[in-house]
N, C-alpha and C positions, 0 to 999 in steps of 0.2 A: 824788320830785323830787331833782335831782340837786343836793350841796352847791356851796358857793360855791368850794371849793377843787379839787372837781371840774373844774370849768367854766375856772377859771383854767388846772390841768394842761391841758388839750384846749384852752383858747386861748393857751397856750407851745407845745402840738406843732403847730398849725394855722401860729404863728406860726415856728417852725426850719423845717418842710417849705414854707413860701412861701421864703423867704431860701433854702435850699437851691436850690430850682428856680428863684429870679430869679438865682441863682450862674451856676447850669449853665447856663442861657438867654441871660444875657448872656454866657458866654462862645463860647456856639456862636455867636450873633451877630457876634460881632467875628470869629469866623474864618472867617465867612461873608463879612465885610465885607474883612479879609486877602484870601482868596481871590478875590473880586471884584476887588481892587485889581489886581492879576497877572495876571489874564486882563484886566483893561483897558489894564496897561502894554503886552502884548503887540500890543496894538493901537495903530494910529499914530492919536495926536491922541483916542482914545475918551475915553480918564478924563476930559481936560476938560471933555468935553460933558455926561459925566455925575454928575462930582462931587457936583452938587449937588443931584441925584437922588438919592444915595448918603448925602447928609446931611441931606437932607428925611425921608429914612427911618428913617435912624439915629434922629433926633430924634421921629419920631412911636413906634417901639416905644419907645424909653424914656419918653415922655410915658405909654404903655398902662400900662408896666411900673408906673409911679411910681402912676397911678390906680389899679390893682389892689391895690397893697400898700395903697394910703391907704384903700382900702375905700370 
């Protein structure tokens, strides 16, 4: 059976590789969300309509992301 101090190490590296990966995912997110924006300028009148498309979503993956980490 594995010690107490074991378990602790592998729930500090379980805990760095979650925070790493909710890093890099939020960051790919928002540049997904940048680049979204751009191709909507491009378009006349688009972003308006989809704004809030774009922030219904925004707001549901960080709602996942925050459940995930809370476990």
């Amino acid at each position: 059976m594995a010690t107490k101090a074991e378990r602790d190490a592998r729930l500090n590296a379980l805990k760095t590789a979650v925070t790493d990966w909710a890093d890099k995912r939020t960051k790919y997110l928002n540049d997904q969300v940048t680049f979204s924006k751009r191709v909507l300028r491009g378009r006349t009148g688009s972003e308006k309509l989809t704004s809030k498309a774009v922030d219904l979503g925004k707001d549901l993956t960080v709602d996942s992301i925050n459940t995930f980490l809370a476990g």
